[in-house]
C-alpha positions in Angstrom: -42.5 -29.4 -66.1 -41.1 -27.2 -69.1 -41.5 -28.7 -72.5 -37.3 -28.1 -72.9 -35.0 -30.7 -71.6 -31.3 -29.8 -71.8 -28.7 -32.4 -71.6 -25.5 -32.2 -70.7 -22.8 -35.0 -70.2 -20.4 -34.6 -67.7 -16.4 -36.2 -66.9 -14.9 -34.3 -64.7 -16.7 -31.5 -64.4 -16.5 -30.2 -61.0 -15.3 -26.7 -61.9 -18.4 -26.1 -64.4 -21.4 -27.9 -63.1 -22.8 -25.7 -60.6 -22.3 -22.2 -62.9 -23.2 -24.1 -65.7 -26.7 -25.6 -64.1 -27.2 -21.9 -61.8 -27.1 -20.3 -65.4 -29.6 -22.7 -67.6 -32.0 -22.0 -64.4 -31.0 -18.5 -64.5 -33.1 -18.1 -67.8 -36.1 -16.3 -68.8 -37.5 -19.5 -70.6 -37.8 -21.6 -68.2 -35.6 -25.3 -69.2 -35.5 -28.7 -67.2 -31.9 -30.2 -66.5 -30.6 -34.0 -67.2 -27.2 -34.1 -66.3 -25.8 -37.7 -67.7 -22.3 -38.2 -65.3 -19.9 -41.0 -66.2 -19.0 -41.5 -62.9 -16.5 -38.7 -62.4 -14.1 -39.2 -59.9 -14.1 -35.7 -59.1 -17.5 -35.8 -57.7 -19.2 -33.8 -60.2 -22.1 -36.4 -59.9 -22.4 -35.5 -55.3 -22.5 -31.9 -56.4 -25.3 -32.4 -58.9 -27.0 -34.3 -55.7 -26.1 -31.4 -53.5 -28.0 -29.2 -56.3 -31.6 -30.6 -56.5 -32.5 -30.1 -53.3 -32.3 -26.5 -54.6 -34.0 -27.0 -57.9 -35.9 -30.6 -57.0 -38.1 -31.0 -59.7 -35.9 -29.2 -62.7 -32.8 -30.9 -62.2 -32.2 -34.8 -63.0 -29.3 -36.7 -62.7 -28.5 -39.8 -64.5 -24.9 -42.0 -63.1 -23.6 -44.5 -65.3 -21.1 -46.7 -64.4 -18.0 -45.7 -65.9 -16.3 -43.4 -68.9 -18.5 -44.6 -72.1 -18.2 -41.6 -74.4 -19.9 -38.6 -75.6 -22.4 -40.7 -77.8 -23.7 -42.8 -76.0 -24.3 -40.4 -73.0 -26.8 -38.2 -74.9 -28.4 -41.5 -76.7 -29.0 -42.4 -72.7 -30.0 -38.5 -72.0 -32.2 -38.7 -75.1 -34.2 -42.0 -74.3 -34.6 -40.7 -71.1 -36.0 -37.3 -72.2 -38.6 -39.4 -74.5 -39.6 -41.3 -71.9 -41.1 -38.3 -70.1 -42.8 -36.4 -72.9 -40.8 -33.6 -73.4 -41.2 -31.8 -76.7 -37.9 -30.2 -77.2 -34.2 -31.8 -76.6 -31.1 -30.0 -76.4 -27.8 -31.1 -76.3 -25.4 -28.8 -74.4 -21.7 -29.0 -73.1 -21.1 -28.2 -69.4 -18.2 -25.7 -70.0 -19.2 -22.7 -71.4 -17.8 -23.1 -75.0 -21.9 -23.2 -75.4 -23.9 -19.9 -74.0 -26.8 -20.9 -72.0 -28.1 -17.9 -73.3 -28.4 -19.3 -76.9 -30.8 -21.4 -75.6 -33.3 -19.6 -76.3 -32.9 -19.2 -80.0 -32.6 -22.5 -80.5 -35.7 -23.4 -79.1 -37.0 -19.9 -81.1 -36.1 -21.9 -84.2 -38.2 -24.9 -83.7 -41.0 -23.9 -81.8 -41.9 -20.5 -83.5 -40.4 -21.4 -87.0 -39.8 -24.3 -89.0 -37.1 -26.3 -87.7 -37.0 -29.8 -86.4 -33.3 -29.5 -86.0 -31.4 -26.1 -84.8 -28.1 -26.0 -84.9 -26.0 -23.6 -83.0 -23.6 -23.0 -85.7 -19.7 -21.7 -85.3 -19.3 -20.9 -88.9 -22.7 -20.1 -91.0 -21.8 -15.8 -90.5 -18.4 -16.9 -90.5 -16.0 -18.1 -88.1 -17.4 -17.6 -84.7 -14.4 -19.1 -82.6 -13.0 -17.5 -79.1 -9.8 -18.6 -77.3 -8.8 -21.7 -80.2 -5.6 -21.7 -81.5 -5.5 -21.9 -85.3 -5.1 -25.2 -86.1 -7.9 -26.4 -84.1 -10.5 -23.6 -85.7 -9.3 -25.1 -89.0 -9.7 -28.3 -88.4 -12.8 -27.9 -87.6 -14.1 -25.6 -90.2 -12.5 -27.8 -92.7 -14.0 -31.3 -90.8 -17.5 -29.5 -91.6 -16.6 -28.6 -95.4 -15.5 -32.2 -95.9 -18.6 -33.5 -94.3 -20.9 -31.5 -96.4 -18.7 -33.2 -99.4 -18.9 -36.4 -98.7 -23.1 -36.4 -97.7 -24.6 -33.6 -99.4 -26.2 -31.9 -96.2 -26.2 -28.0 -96.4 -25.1 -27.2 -93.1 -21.9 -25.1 -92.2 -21.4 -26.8 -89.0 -21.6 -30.5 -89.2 -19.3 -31.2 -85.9 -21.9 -29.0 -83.5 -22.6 -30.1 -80.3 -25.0 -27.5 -79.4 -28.4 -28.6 -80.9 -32.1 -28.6 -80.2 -34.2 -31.5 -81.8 -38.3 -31.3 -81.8 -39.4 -34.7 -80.2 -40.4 -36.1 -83.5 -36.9 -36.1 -84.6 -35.7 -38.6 -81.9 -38.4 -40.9 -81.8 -37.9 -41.1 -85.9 -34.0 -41.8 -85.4 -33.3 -45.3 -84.2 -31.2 -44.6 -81.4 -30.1 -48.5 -80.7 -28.3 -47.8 -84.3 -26.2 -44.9 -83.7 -22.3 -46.4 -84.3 -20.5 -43.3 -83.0 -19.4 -41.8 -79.6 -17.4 -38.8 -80.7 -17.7 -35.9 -83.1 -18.8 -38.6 -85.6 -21.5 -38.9 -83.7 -22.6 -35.4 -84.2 -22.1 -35.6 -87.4 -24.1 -39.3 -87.6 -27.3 -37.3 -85.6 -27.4 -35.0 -88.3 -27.1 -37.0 -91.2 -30.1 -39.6 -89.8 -32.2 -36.4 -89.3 -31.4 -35.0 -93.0 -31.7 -38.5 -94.3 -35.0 -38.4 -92.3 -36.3 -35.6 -94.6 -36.1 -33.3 -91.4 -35.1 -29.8 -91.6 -32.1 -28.2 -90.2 -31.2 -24.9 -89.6 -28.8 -23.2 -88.2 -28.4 -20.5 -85.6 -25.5 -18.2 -85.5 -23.5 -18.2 -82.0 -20.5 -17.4 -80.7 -18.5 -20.7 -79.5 -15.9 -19.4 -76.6 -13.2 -22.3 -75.4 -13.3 -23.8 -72.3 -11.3 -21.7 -69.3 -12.0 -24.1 -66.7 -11.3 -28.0 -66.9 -9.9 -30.4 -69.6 -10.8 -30.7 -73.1 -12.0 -34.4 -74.0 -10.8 -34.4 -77.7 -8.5 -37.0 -78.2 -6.6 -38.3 -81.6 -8.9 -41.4 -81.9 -12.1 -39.2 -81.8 -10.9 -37.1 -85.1 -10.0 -40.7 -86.6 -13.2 -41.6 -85.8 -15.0 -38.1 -87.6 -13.0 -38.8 -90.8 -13.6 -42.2 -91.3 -16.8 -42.2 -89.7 -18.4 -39.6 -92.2 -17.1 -42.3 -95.3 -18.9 -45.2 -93.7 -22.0 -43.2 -92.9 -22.5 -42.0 -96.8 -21.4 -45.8 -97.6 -24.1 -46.8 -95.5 -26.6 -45.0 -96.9 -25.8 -45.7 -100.5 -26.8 -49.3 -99.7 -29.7 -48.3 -97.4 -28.1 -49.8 -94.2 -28.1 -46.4 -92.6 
């Protein structure tokens, strides 16, 4: 059992999910695999099935029973990952807009120095974006600056999905209370952790757009960042966070 636990949600996936897990394996540090399928009707969840009886006791599959968003997926993935004592947690997209690769600084930046949160950050050397158009990489950048208005956290990246917490982190967090499915849910993790008096860091990576498979982002899920980030800091102010 490695002390690493990446977990990756999955809709739809079909395309990715065996390059995507053949990679993670692939690695010199050696990771274990939850992947957390909403019942894609694609069968991404059969080929995941299909694939530990190749890796049996590094790959894990968890089925829900429908399409419940991004949130709550990795709140399942990250409950489940406490349960069985692993020390790091890493959240991951199946699609390669994340390199596997990076995984190892992340966990670089918690276990060997002194984070309890990495970040793999698109914008802290910059703008690190491959294959968005425009708009979408400055909506994003500006998402992060308003964020970092709005609560004070230092970070460059709020919106990240590409994170490694130590285990303290998520036990600390009270995961029954997180409001948020989309990128304000990122954004919510991160805030808990900083409000937490945890310490987050960022690692600089290169985030490349998906070439295979449909993008989940939806109008409501940017509603949700911008209004969401407002109710968080309201939240806090009162100490209801």
């Amino acid at each position: 059992m490695s002390d690493g636990i990446v977990i990756i949600p999955t809709y739809n996936e079909i395309e990715n999910i065996e390059a995507i897990v053949r990679a993670v394996f692939s690695l010199h540090k050696s990771f274990d695999l939850l992947i957390v399928d909403d019942n894609s009707p694609d069968q991404t969840a059969a080929r995941v099935r299909a694939l530990q009886q190749e890796f049996p006791a590094r790959l894990f599959l968890e089925v829900r029973e429908k399409k419940s968003g991004l949130g709550t997926a990795y709140v399942h993935g990250f409950k489940w990952a406490l349960a069985r004592h692993y020390e790091y947690v890493f959240e991951m997209d199946a699609d390669f807009s994340h390199n596997p690769e990076d995984l190892q600084k992340l966990y670089n930046a918690c276990h060997f120095e002194s984070g309890d949160v990495a970040i793999g950050s698109r914008y802290v050397t910059g703008v690190n974006v491959v294959n968005w158009p425009l708009n979408r990489v400055l909506m994003s950048y500006f998402a992060s600056v308003y964020v970092k208005i709005i609560t004070g956290m230092k970070i460059h990246d709020a919106t990240a999905g590409f994170i490694c917490y130590r285990r303290e982190v998520l036990e600390k967090i009270n995961l029954d209370a997180i409001k948020f499915i989309g990128y304000a849910f990122q954004i919510e993790m991160k805030y808990r952790a900083f409000n937490n008096k945890f310490r987050l860091v960022e690692v600089p990576i290169i985030f490349t757009d998906r070439t295979k498979g449909q993008s989940k982002m939806s109008n409501s899920i940017i509603k949700e960042a911008v209004f969401g980030v407002i109710t968080l800091r309201i939240r806090q102010i009162f100490n209801r966070l």
